[in-house]
C-alpha positions in Angstrom: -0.2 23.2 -12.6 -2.8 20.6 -11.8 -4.1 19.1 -15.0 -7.0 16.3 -15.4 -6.6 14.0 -18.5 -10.4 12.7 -19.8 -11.2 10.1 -22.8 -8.6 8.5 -25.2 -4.9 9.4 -24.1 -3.1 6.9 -26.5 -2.6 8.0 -30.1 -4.3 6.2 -32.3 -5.1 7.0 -36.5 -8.9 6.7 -35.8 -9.2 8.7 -32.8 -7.6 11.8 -31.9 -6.0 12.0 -28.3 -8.0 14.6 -25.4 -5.6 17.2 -24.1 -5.1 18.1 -20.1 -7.3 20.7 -19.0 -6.4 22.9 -15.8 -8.0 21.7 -12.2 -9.7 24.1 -9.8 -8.9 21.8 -6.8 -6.5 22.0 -3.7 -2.9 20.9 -3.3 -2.2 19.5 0.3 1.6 19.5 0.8 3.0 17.2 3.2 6.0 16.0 5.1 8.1 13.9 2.4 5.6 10.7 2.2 6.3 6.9 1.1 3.5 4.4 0.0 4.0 2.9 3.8 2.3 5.5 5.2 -0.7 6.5 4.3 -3.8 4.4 3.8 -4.0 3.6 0.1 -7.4 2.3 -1.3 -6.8 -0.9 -3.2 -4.2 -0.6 -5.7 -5.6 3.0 -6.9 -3.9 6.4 -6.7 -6.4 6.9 -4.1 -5.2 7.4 -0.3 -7.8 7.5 2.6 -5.4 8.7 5.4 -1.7 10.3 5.0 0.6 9.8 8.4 3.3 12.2 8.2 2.8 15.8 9.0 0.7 18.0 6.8 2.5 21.2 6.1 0.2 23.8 3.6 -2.6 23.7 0.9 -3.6 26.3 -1.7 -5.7 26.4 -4.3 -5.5 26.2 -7.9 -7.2 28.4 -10.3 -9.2 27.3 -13.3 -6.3 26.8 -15.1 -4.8 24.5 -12.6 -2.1 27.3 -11.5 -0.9 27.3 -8.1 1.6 29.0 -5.8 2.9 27.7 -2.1 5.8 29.5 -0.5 7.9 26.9 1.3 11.0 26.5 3.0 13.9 24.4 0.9 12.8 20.6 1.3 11.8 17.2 0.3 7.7 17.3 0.3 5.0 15.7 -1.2 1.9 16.8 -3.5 -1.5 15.4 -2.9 -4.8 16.7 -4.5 -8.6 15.9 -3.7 -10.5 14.2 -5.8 -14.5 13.1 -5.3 -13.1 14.0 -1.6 -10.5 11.7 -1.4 -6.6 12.3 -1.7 -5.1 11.3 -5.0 -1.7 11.6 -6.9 -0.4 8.9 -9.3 3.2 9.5 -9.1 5.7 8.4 -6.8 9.9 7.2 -7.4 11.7 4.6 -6.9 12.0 4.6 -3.3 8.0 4.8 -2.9 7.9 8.4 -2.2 4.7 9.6 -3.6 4.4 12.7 -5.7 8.2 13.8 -4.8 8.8 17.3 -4.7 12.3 19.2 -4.0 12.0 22.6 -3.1 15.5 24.5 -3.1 16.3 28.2 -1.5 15.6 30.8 -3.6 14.4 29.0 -6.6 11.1 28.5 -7.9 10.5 24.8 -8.4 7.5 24.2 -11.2 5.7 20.6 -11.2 2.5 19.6 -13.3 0.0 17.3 -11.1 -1.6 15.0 -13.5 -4.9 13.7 -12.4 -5.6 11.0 -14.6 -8.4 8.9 -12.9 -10.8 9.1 -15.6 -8.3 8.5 -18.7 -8.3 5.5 -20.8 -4.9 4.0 -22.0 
């Protein structure tokens, strides 16, 4: 799923928190990627150029649903946003958006876009 978070996301007695909606967007799966290689603009979850090797993109639906078919490996998840690549997760060894796709098995993962949420 792709899902955008809008408005107030921490709880708080006086204002109720907005829930994700679904994305129509596309997902651009690439070669596993760490934060040393792509061209990240400023400190943002915004990245002008990505250096490894794109492998696929699909779009999601309205409700942020998606499907790629790929062969067992470590990749990583980027979507567009205001035509720029963006995804705001990454682990501990700077991989950004780290996904693990295994043979046979359907791996599920939620792509929070969260560029316009206030915390």
């Amino acid at each position: 799923f792709v899902k955008e978070l809008k408005g107030n996301q921490m709880p708080s007695p006086d204002r109720p928190t907005s829930p994700a909606t679904g994305v129509q967007t596309t997902v651009y799966v690439y070669e596993s990627t760490t934060m040393d290689q792509v061209k990240r603009i400023g400190s943002s979850a915004f990245y002008e150029t990505i250096s490894t090797k794109f492998i696929k993109s699909a779009e999601s639906g309205r409700d942020g649903r998606f499907e790629i078919e790929l062969p067992a490996g470590r990749y990583s998840l980027f979507v567009k946003v205001d035509g720029k690549f963006y995804s705001n997760s990454f682990d501990v060894n700077n991989t950004i958006s780290p996904v693990k796709v295994s043979e046979g098995n359907i791996t599920e993962i939620n792509i929070l876009v969260s560029d316009k949420a206030v915390f």
